[in-house]
C-alpha positions as CSV (number, residue, x, y, z in Angstrom):
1,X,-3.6,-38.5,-11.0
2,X,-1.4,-35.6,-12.2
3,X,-2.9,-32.0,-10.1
4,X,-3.7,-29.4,-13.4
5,X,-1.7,-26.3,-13.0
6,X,-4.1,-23.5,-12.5
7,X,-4.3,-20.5,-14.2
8,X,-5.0,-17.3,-12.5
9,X,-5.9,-14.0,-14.1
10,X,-5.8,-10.6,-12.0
11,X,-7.0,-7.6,-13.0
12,X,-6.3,-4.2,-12.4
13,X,-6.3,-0.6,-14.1
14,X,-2.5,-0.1,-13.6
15,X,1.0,-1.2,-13.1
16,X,2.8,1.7,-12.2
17,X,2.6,2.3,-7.7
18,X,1.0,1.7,-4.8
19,X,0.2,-1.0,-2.4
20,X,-2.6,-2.9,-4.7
21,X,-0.4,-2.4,-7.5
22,X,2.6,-4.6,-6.2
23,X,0.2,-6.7,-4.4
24,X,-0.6,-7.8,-7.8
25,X,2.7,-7.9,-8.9
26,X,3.7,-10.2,-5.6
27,X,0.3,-12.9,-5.7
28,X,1.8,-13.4,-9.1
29,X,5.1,-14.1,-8.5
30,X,3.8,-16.5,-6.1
31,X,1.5,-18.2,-8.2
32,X,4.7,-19.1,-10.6
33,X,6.5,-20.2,-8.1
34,X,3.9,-22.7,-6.6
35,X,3.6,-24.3,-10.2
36,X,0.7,-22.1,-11.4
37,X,0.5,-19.5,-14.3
38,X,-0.3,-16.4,-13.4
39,X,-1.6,-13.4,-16.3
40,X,-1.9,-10.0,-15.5
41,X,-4.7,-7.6,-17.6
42,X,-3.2,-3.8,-17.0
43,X,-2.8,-0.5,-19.1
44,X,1.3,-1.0,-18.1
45,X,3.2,1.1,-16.0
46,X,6.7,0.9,-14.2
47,X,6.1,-2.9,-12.7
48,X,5.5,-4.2,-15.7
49,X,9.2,-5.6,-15.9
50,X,9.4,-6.8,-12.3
51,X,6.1,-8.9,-13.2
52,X,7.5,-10.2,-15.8
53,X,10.9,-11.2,-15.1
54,X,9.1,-13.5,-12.5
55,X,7.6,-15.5,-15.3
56,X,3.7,-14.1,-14.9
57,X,2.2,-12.4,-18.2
58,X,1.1,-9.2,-18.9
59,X,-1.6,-8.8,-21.1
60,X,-2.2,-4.9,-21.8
61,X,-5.9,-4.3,-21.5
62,X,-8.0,-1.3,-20.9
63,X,-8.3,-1.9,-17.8
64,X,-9.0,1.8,-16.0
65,X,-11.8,2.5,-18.5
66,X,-15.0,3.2,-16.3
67,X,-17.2,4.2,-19.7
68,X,-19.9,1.6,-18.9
69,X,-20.4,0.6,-23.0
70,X,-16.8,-0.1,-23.1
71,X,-17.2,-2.0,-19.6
72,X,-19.5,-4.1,-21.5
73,X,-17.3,-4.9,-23.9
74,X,-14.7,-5.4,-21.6
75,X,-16.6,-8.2,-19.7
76,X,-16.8,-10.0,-23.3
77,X,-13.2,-9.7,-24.5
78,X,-12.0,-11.4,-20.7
79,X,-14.8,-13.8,-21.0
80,X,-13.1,-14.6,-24.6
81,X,-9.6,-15.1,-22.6
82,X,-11.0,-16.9,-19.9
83,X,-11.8,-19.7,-22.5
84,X,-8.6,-19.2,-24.9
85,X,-6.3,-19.3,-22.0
86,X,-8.2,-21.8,-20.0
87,X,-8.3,-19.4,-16.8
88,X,-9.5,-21.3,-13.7
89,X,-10.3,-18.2,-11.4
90,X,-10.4,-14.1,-12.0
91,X,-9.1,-12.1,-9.3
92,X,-10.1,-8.6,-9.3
93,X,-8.4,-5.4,-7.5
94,X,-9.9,-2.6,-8.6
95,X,-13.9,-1.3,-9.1
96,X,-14.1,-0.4,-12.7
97,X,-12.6,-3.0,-14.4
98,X,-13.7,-5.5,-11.5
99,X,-17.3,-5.3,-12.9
100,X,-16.3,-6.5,-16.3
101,X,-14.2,-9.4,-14.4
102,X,-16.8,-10.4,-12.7
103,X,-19.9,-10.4,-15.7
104,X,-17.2,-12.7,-17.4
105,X,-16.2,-15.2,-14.6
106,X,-19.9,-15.4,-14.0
107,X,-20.8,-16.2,-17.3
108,X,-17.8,-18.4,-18.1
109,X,-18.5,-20.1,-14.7
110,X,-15.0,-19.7,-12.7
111,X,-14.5,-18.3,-9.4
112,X,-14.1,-14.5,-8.5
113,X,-12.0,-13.3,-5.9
114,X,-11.9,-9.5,-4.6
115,X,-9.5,-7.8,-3.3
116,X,-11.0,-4.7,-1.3
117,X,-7.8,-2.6,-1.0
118,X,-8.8,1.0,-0.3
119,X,-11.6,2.7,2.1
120,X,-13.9,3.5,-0.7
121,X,-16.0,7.1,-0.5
122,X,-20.1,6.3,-0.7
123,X,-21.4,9.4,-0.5
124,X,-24.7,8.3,-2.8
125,X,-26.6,5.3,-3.7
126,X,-25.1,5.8,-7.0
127,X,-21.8,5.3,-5.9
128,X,-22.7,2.6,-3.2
129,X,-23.6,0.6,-5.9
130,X,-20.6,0.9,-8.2
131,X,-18.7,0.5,-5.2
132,X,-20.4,-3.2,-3.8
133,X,-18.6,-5.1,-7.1
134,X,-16.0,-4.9,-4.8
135,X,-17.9,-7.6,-2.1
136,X,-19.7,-9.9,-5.1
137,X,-16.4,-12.0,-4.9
138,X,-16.9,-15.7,-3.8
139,X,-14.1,-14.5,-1.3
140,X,-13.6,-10.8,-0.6
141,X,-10.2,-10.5,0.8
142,X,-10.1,-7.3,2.7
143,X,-6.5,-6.0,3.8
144,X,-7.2,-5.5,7.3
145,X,-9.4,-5.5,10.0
146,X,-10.9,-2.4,9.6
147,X,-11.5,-3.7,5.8
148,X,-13.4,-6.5,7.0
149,X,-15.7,-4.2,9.3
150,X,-16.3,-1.9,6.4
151,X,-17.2,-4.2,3.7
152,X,-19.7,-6.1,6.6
153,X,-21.7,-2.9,7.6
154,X,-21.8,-1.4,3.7
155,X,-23.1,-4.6,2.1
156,X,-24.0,-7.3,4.9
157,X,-21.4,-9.4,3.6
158,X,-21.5,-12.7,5.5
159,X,-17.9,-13.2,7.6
160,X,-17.6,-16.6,5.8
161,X,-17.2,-15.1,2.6
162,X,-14.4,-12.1,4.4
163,X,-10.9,-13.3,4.7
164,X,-8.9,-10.9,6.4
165,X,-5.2,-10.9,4.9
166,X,-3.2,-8.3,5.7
167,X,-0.6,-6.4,3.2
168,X,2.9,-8.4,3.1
169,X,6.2,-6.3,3.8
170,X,9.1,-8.3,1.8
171,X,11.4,-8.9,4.5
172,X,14.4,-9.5,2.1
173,X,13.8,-5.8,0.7
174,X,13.3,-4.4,3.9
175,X,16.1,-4.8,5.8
176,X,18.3,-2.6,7.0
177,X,21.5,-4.6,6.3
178,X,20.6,-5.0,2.7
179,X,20.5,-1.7,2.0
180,X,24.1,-0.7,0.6
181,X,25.9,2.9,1.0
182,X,25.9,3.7,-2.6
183,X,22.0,3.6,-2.6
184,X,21.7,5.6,1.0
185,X,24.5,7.9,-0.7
186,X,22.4,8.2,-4.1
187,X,19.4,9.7,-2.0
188,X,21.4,11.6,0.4
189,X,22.6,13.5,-3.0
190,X,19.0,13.7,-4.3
191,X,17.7,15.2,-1.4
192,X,20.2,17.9,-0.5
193,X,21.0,15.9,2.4
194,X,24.1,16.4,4.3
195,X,25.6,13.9,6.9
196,X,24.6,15.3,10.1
197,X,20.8,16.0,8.5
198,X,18.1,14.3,9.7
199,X,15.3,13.4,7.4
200,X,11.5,13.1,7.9
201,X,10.1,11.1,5.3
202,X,6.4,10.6,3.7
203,X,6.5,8.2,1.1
204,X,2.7,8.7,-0.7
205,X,1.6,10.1,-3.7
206,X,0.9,13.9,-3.8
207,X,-3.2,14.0,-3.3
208,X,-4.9,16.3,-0.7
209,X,-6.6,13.3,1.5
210,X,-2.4,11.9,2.3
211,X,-2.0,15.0,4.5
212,X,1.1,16.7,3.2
213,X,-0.4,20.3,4.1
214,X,-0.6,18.7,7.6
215,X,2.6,17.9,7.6
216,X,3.6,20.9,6.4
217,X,1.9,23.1,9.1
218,X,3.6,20.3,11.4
219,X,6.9,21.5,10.2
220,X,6.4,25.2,10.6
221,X,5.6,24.8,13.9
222,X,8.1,23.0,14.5
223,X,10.7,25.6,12.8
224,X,8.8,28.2,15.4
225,X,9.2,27.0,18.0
226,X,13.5,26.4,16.9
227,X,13.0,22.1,17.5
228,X,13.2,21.8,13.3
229,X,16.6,22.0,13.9
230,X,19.4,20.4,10.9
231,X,15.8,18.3,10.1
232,X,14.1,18.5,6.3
233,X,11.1,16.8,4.9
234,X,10.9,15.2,2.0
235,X,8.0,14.6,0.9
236,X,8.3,12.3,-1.8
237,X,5.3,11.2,-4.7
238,X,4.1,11.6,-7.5
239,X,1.7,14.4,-8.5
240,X,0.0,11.8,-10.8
241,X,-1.0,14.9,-13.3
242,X,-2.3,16.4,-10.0
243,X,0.1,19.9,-10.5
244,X,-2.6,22.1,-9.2
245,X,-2.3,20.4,-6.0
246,X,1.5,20.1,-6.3
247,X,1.7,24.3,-6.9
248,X,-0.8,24.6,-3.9
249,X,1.8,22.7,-1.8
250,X,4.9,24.6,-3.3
251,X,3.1,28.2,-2.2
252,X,2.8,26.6,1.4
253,X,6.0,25.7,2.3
254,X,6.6,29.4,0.7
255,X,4.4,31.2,3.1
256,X,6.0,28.7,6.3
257,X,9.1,30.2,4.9
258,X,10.4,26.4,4.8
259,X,12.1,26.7,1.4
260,X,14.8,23.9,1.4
261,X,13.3,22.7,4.6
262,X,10.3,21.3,3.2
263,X,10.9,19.1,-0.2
264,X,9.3,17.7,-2.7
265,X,11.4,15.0,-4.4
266,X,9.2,13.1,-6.9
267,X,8.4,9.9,-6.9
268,X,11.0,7.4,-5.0
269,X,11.7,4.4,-6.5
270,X,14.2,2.8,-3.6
271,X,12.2,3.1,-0.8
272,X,13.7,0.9,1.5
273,X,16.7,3.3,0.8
274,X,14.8,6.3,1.6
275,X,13.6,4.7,4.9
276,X,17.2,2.9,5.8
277,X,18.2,7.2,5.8
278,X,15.6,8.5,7.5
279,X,15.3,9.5,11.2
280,X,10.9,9.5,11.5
281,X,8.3,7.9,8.6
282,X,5.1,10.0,8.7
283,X,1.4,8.6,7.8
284,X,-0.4,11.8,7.8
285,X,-3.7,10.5,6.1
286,X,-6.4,12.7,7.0
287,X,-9.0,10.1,5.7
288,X,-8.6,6.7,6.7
289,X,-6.4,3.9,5.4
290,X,-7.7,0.9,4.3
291,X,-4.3,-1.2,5.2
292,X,-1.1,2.0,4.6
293,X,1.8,0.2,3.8
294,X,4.1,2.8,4.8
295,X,3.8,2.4,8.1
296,X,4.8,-1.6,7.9
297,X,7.7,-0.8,5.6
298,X,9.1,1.9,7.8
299,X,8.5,-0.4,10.7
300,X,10.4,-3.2,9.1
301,X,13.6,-1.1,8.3
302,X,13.7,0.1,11.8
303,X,12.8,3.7,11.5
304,X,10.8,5.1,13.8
305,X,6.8,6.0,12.5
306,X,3.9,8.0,13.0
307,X,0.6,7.6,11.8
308,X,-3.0,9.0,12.1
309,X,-5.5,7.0,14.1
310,X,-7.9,6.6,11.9
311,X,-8.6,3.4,9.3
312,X,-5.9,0.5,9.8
313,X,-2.6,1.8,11.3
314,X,-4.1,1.0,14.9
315,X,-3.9,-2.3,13.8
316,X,-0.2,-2.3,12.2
317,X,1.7,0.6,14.9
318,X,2.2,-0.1,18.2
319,X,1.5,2.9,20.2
320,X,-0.2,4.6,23.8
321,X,-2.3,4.1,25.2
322,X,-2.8,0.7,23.5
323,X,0.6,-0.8,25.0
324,X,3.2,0.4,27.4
325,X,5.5,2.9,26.6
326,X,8.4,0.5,26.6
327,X,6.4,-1.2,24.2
328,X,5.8,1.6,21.5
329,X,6.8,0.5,17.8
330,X,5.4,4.6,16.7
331,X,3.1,6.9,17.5
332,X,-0.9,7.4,16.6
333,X,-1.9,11.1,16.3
334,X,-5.3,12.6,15.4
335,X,-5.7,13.1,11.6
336,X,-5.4,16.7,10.7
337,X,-3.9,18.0,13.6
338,X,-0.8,19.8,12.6
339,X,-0.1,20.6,16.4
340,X,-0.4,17.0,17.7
341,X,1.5,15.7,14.6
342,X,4.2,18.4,15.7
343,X,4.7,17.2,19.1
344,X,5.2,13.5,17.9
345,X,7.5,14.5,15.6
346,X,9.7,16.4,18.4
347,X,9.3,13.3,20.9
348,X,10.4,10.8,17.9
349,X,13.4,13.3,17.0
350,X,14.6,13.5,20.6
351,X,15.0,9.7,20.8
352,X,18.1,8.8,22.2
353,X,20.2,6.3,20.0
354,X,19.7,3.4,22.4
355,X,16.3,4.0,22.7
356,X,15.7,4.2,18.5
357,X,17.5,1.1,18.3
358,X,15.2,-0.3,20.7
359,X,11.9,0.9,19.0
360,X,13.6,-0.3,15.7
361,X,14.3,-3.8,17.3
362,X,10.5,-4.2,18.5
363,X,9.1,-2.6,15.2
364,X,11.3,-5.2,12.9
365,X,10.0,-8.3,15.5
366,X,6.3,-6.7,15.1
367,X,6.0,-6.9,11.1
368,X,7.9,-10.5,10.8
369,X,5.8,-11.5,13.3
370,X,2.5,-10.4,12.1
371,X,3.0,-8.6,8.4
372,X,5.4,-11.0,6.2
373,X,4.9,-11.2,2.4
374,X,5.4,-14.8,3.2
375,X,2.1,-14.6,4.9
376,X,0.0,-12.7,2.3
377,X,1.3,-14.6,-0.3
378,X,0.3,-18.2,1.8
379,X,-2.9,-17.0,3.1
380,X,-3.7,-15.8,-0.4
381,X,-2.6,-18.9,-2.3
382,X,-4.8,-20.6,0.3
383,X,-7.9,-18.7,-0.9
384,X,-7.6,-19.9,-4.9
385,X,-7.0,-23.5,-3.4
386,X,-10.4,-23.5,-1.5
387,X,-12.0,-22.4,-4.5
388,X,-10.0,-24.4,-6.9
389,X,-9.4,-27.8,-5.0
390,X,-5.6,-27.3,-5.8
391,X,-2.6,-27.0,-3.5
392,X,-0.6,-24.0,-4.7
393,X,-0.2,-22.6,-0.8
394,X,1.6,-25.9,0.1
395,X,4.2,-25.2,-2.6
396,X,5.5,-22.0,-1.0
C-alpha cells in the first residue's frame, strides 16, 4: 500500500529572526526532504526566500494578530485550509496565532503539536491563561530541559505528552573552515575592525532583558581597569522599532566614554562570519533563556563563550564548577553582574592560543555531539510520525 505523503502546516507570527523563526524554516526543509509537504502561515519577513527555495510554501497570513475577534476568525480561515490543502497535522510556535491553530485542528480533527520556545512571563492569571495554549498540544516540544520543567510545574503537563528536543546548530554552516576570508574581511570592514583587534560579540536583538547595558558596564570596567586593551564590542541586533531603548544604550557607552569601543552594528546577517572573527561570544540575558542559541552556535565555530546561569545555557556550556577546568567549553556568570561578567571576559581574553584551540576543539565535539540540526530535525520528524503513523524521520 502506497504511505500518503503528509502535509504539515506550521504557524508562526513571523519570518524575519530568531531561533523559533529558523526553527521553522529548518522542520520545513526537513519535511520536503523526507517526502512530505510542508506550508508555512506567516506575516513574511527576511526567511521567507530561504523557506522557499527548499520547496516548503509560504502562505502569508495574519499570523501576529493577538485581537481576539480577529483570532476567531483566524481559527476559521486555517480550519478552511486545513480541509482545502488536506493538512494532516498543525504545528504551532507561537501563543497568539497558536490559539487560532489549535480551535481549528481541534475542530477539523488533526493533531497539534507545540513548540514551547521562549520562558514565557506569567505575572497574572490573565496571562497564565493565554500563555497555557502553548502546553494544549498532543505533544509539547519544549527546547530544553529547563523548557520541560517549566511547562510541568505551570500547567501539570504530564511528561508523556513533553518531548524534550533541543535547538539544532547546522553543522555545515557553522564551521569554521567554511567560512571564507572575503566574508570575515566584509565584517572586519563593517565593524571598524583592524587586524590585530579583538572582538567581543553579542549576537541578540536590542531589548533590555538580553543584557547589553550589562555588558556595557562589563566593558567599562574593563577599560578602567586598562584590560580592554585593542578589544571592541559589537553588539549586533536589531532594535526591532525599539529606538528608545537603542538611544538609551548609545547615551551609555557615552557616559563609559567607550565611543568606538562599544558598537552597535545592526542586525547581522552572516553570523557564523561574525563568530569565525571573534575572540569571546557573550549571553548576557538577565532573564532566563528558554534554549539561547547563541551560545551553541558560538560553541560550534570554536569561539570561546560566556553565558548567564540562569534558564538553559547550564545545559548547552560547559563550565565550573560543573566539570573540570580542563574540561570548560565557556563560562557561566550570574545574570546582571557587570563585575562577574568583567572578570570572565578578562580570563577568556587572556587565553593562550593553544589553550583557545583547545576550548574550541571540546566546544565543536560538545554541540555535534549533543546539539546537531540533524538531531532536531530527526527527533522532530519522529514526533509528526507518532502522531501520524508515517515514517518521515526514517527518510532523513
Amino acid at each position: 500500500m502506497a504511505v500518503k505523503r503528509p502535509t504539515i502546516l506550521q504557524i508562526i507570527p513571523e519570518l524575519d529572526t530568531g531561533g523559533a523563526e529558523l526553527s521553522a524554516v529548518e522542520i520545513a526543509d526537513a519535511i520536503v526532504g523526507a517526502g512530505g509537504r510542508a506550508l508555512v502561515l506567516s506575516e513574511g519577513g527576511r526567511l521567507v526566500p530561504r523557506l522557499t527555495a527548499s520547496g516548503a510554501e509560504h502562505l502569508p497570513f495574519d499570523a501576529a494578530t493577538k485581537n481576539p475577534i480577529r483570532l476567531l476568525q483566524n481559527a476559521q480561515a486555517i480550519r478552511r485550509m486545513i480541509e482545502s490543502e488536506g493538512v494532516d497535522l498543525v504545528h504551532a510556535r507561537s501563543r497568539a496565532p497558536a490559539w487560532s491553530a489549535f480551535i481549528a485542528a481541534r475542530k477539523a480533527g488533526v493533531p497539534f503539536v507545540t513548540t514551547y520556545h521562549g520562558a514565557y512571563r506569567e505575572k497574572t492569571r490573565l496571562k497564565r491563561a493565554y500563555n497555557a495554549v502553548m502546553a494544549k498540544g498532543d505533544i509539547v516540544i519544549a527546547n530544553s530541559r529547563y523548557t520541560r520543567e517549566l511547562i510541568e510545574a505551570r500547567y501539570g503537563t504530564p511528561g508523556d505528552r513533553i518531548r524534550v528536543i533541543h535547538r539544532g546548530v547546522d553543522g555545515a554552516a557553522f564551521d569554521p573552515d567554511a567560512v571564507s576570508e572575503e566574508r570575515k574581511a566584509a565584517l572586519m570592514a563593517r565593524f571598524g575592525a583592524q587586524a590585530e583587534t579583538r572582538i567581543i560579540l553579542q549576537p541578540a536583538r536590542l531589548t533590555s532583558w538580553k543584557g547589553q547595558s550589562v555588558v556595557i558596564a562589563a566593558a567599562r570596567l574593563l577599560e578602567q581597569e586598562g584590560r580592554l586593551g585593542n578589544s571592541i564590542v559589537v553588539l549586533a541586533g536589531d532594535a526591532q522599532g525599539r529606538e528608545a531603548y537603542r538611544q538609551r544604550l548609545e547615551s551609555e557607552i557615552a557616559e563609559a566614554g567607550l565611543e568606538g569601543k562599544v558598537i552597535l552594528a545592526g542586525h547581522v546577517d552572516d553570523v557564523p562570519a561574525a563568530l569565525a572573527i571573534a575572540h569571546l561570544a557573550i549571553v548576557a540575558s538577565v532573564e532566563p533563556e528558554a534554549f539561547g542559541r547563541v551560545a551553541t552556535e558560538a560553541q560550534a565555530m570554536g569561539c570561546p563563550v560566556i553565558a548567564t546561569d540562569i534558564g538553559a545555557p547550564p545545559e548547552t556550556v560547559a563550565a565550573i564548577p560543573h566539570v573540570a577546568a580542563d574540561e570548560i567549553t565557556g563560562w557561566l556568570v550570574p545574570p546582571r553582574d557587570a563585575g562577574k561578567l568583567a572578570s570572565a571576559m578578562a580570563e577568556a581574553l587572556s587565553l593562550s592560543p593553544e589553550a583557545k584551540r583547545g576550548l574550541g576543539s571540546r566546544a565543536r565535539a560538545r554541540v555535534s555531539g549533543h546539539f546537531s540540526l540533524d538531531a532536531m530535525r530527526r527527533r522532530t520528524l519522529e514526533v509528526y510520525d507518532e502522531l501520524l503513523g508515517t515514517r518521515l524521520a526514517a527518510a532523513v
